[in-house]
NUVEX-365972 format. One record per residue (C-alpha): residue in three letters; x, y, z. Coordinates in steps of 0.1 Angstrom, whole numbers, always signed. Each point is the difference from the previous one (the first is absolute). Example, Ala and Ser with C-alpha at 12.3 -4.5 7.8 and 13.67 -1.06 7.14 Angstrom:
BEGIN
  rest     px     py     pz
   ALA   +123    -45    +78
   SER    +14    +34     -7
This chain:
BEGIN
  rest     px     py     pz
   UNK     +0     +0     +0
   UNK    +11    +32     -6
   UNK     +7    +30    +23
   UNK    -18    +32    -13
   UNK     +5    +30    +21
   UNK    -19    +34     -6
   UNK     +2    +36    +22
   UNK    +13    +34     -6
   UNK    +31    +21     -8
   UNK     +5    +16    +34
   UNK    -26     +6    +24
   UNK     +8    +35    +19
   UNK    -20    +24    -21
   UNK    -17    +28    +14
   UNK    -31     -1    -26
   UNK    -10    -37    +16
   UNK     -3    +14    +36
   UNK    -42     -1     +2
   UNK     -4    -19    -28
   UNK    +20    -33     +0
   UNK    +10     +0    +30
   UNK    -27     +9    +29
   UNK     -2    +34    +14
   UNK    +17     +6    +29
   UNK    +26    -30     -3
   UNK    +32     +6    +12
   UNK    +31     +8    -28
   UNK    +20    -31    +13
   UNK    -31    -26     -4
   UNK     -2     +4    -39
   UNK    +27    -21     -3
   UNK    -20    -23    +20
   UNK    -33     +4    -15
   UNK     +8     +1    -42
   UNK    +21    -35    +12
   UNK    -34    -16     +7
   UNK    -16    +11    -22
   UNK    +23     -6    -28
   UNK    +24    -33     -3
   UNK    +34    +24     -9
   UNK     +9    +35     -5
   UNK    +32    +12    -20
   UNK    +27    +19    +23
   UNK     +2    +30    -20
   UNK    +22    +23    +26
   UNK    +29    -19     -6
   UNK     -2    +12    -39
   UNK     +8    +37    +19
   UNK    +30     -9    +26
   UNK    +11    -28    +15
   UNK    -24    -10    +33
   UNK    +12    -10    +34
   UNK     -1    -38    +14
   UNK    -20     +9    +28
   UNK    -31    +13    -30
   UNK     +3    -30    -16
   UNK     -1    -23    +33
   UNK    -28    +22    +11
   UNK    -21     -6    -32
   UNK     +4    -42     +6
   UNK    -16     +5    +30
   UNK    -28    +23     -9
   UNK    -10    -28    -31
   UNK    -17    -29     +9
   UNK    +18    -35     -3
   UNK     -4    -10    -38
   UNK     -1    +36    -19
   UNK    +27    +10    -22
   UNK    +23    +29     -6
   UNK    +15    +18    -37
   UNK    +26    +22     +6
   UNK    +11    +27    -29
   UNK    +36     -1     -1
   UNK    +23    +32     +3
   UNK     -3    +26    -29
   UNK    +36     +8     +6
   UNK     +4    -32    -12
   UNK    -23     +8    -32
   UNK     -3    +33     -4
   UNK    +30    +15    +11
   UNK    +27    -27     -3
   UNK    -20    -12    -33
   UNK    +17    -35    +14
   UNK    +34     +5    -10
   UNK    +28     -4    +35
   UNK    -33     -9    +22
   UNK    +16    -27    +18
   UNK     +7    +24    +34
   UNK    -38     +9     -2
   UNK    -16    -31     -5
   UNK    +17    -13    +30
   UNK    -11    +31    +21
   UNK    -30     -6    -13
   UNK     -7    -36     +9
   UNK    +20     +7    +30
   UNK    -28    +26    +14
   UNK    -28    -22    +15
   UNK    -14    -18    -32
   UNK    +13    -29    +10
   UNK    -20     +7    +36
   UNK    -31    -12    -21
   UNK     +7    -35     +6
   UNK    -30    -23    -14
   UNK    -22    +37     -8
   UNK    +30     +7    -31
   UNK    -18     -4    -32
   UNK    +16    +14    -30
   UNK    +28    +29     -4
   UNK    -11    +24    -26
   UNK    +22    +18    -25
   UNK    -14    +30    -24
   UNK    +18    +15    -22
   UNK     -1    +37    -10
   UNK    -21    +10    -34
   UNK    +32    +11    -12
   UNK    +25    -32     +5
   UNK     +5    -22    -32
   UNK     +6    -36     -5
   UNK    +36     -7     +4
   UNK     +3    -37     -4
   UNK    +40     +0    +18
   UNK    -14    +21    +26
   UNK    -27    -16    +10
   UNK    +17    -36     +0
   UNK    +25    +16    +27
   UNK    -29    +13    +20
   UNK    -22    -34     -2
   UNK    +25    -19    +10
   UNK     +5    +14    +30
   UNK    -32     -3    +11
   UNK     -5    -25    +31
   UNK    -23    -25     +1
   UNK     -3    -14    +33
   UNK     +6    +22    +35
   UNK    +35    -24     +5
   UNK    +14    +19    -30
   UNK    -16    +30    +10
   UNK    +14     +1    +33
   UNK    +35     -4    -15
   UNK     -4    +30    -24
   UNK    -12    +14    +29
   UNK    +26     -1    +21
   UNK    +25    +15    -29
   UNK    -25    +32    +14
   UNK    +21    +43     +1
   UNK     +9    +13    +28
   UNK    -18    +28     +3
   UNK    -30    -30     +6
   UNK    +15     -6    +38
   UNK    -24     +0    +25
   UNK    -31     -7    -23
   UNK     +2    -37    -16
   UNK    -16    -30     +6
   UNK    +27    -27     -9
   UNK    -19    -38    +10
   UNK    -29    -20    -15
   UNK    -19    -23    +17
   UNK     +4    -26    -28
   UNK    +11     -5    -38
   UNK    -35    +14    -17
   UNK     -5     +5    -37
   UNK     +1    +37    -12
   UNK    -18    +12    -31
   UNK     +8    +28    -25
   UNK    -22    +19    -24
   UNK     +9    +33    -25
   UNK    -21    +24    -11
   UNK     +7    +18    -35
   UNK     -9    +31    -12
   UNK    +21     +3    -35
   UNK    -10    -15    -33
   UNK    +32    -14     -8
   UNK     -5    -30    +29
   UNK    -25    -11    -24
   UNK    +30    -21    -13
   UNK     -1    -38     +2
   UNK    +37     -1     +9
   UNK    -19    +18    +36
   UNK    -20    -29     +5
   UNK    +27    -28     -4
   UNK    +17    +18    +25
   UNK    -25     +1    +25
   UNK     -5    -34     -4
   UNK    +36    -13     +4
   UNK     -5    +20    +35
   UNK    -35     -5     +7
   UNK    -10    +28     +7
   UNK    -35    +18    -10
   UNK     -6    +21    -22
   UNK    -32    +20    +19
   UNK    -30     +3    -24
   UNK     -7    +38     +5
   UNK    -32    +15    -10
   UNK     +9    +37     -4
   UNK    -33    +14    -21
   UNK    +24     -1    -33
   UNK    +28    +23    +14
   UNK    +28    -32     +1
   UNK     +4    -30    -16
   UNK    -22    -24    +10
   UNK    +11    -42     -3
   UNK    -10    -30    +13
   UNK    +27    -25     -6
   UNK     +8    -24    +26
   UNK    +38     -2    +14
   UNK     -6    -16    +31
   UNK    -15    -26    +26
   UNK    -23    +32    +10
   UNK    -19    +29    -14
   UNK     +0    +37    +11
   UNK    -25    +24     -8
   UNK     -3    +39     +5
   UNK    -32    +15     -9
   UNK     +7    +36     +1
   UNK    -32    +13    -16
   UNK    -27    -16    -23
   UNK     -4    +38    -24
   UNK    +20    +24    +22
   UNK    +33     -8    +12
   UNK     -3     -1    +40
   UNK    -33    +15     -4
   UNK    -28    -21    -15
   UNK    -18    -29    +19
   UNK     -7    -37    -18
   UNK    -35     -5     -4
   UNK    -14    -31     +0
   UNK     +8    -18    -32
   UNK    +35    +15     +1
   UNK     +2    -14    +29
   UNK    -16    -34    -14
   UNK    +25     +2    -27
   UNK    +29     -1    +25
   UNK    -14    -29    +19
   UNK     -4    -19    -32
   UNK    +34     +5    -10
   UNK    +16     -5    +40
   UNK    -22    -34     -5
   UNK    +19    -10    -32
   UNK    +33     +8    +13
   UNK     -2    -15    +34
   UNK    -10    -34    -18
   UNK    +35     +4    -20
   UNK    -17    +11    -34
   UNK     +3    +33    -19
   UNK    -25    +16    -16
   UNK     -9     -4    -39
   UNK     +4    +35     +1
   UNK    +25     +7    +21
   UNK    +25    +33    -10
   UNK    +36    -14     -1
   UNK    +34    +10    -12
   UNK    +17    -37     -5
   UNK    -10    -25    -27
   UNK    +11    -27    +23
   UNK    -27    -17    +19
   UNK     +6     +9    +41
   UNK    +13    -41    +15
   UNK    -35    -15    +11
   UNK    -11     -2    +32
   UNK    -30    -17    +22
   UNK     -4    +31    +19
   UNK    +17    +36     +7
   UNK     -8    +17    +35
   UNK     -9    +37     -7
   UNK     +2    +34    +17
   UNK    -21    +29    -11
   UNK     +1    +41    +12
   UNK    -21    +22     -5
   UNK    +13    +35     -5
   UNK    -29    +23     -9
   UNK     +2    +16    +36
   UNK     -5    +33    -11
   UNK    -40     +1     +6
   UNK     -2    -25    +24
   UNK     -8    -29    -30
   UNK    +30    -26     +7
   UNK    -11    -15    +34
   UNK    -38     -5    -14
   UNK    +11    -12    -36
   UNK    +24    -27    +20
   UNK    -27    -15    +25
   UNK    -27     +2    -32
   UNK    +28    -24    -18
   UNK     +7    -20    +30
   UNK    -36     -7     +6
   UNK     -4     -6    -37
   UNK    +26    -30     -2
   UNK    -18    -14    +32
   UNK    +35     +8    +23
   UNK    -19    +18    +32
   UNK     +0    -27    +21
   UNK    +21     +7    +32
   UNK     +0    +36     -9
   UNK    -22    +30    +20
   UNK    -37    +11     -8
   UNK     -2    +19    -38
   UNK    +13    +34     +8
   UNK    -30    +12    -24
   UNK    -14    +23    -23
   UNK    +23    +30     -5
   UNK    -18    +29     +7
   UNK     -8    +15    -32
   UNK     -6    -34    -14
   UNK    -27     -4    +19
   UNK    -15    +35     +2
C-alpha cells in the first residue's frame, strides 16, 4: 500500500487566524492544530535561514505519532550558491535540527530559481551528493563550519531512509538528459501546478511522488474547485498504483522503471486567501484518507456565505 500524504506549505499566516484556525487560539497551537487536521505540512522557514534544533525538536512533539514533515532546503544552496562549492552549506544545513525529525522527516525539498538552467555536469556533482539515509546524513553532517558551534544536532536515533525532490522553474530542464539523472539518483522531480507560469511535468524519477499545487488560475492565489480537485485525486490515484497517466506531460521518451506502488506527498501552496488548508482536507476527504485525522475544519467562510 502506498503512503499518500497531503497538508500545507507553512502554516503561520496571519490571514488564517479566524478562519482556519479557531478564534482566539493561541499562536503556538497552529502548529498543533493544522497537524491534525492535515497528515503533513512542508517546512517552508528553513527555505529563509537555517532553523535551530530545538524548533525542529519542538515541532516532533507538537505532531501526533504517524504525521509527516517536508522540509525546503536552504536557498543559499539554490538561489545564491546556484549549487556550485555547497558542500560547507549542506552540511550546516543538515547539521541544524533536520535530522531532529527522526521518524516525522518526509522529504527534503529543493527549488530552483526561475532563472537557473540545466547544467547536466553541474547538477551530477550536486545529485550525487545528496544523502539518502540519516547515517550518511549525519556524516556530512558532522563535516558542519564553524561558525555553526553551539547550534547543531549531530545524532540520529537510527539509519532511516531520506527522500529528495526538485522543483524547476526553467524550460531548459524540460530535457530528457534531466530525467535520467534523477533517476540514476532517485530523486523526484515535484509535479508543480503553477497556473501556466513554469513548466509543468509529470515524469516519474523515483520510488515517490511530490506534488506542489501553487494555484489552480492564479499563482498563490486561486482555490481548486471541485473537479480540479477531482482531477488531482484521479491522477494521485494513478500514480500511487505505480501507473502514469495516458496523458501525462513528460520531458523523457523513456518509460519511468515500473513500479507496484509510489508513496506520495502533496502541498498546497495557495495560502494567499486562505484556499490551501480547505483545498487539502477537500482532497484528503476525497481519496477516502481522514480516518485518524480531526473533525472537517469546514466551509471557508466566503465559500459558504
Amino acid at each position: 500500500m502506498a503512503s499518500i500524504r497531503i497538508g500545507i506549505s507553512g502554516w503561520r499566516y496571519a490571514p488564517w487566524r479566524g478562519d482556519f484556525y479557531p478564534q482566539g487560539l493561541r499562536q503556538k497551537d497552529e502548529l498543533a492544530f493544522a497537524s491534525r487536521a492535515l497528515s503533513s505540512i512542508e517546512i517552508n522557514g528553513s527555505f529563509y535561514a537555517l532553523q535551530r534544533p530545538s524548533s525542529y525538536q519542538q515541532w516532533h512533539e507538537q505532531t501526533p505519532d504517524g504525521f509527516e514533515f517536508s522540509v525546503k532546503a536552504p536557498r543559499y544552496i539554490t538561489h545564491v550558491r546556484r549549487l556550485r562549492d555547497v558542500e560547507g552549506p549542506l552540511a550546516n544545513f543538515l547539521a541544524s535540527g533536520v535530522l531532529g525529525l527522526g521518524e516525522k522527516l518526509g522529504a527534503l525539498l529543493w527549488q530552483f530559481p526561475p532563472s537557473f538552467r540545466f547544467d547536466a555536469a553541474l547538477m551530477e556533482d550536486f545529485l550525487a551528493q545528496l544523502p539518502h539515509d540519516t547515517e550518511q546524513a549525519l556524516g556530512i553532517a558532522r563535516q558542519h563550519e564553524e561558525r555553526m558551534a553551539g547550534r547543531t544536532l549531530l545524532e540520529i536515533d537510527r539509519s532511516r531512509k531520506m527522500r529528495h525532490a526538485v522543483e524547476i522553474r526553467h524550460d531548459s530542464f524540460v530535457d530528457g538528459r534531466f530525467v535520467a539523472l534523477l533517476r540514476e539518483h532517485d530523486v523526484a522531480l515535484v509535479v508543480a501546478d503553477t497556473a501556466g507560469k513554469w513548466p509543468y511535468l509529470e515524469d516519474l524519477s523515483a520510488d515517490f511522488l511530490y506534488l506542489r499545487l501553487h494555484g489552480d488560475r492564479q499563482l498563490y492565489t486561486s482555490g481548486y474547485g471541485e473537479a480540479a480537485l477531482r482531477h488531482w485525486s484521479q491522477r494521485i490515484r494513478a500514480w500511487t498504483r505505480g501507473e502514469q497517466p495516458r496523458d501525462a506531460r513528460l520531458a523523457s521518451a523513456e518509460p519511468a522503471p515500473t513500479r507496484r506502488s509510489r508513496d506520495l506527498y502533496c502541498y498546497f501552496d495557495n495560502d494567499v486567501k486562505v484556499r490551501a488548508p480547505y483545498d487539502a482536507r477537500r482532497l484528503i476527504d476525497l481519496l477516502g484518507l481522514a480516518d485518524g485525522l480531526s473533525e472537517h475544519p469546514g466551509q471557508r467562510k466566503e465559500d459558504a456565505a
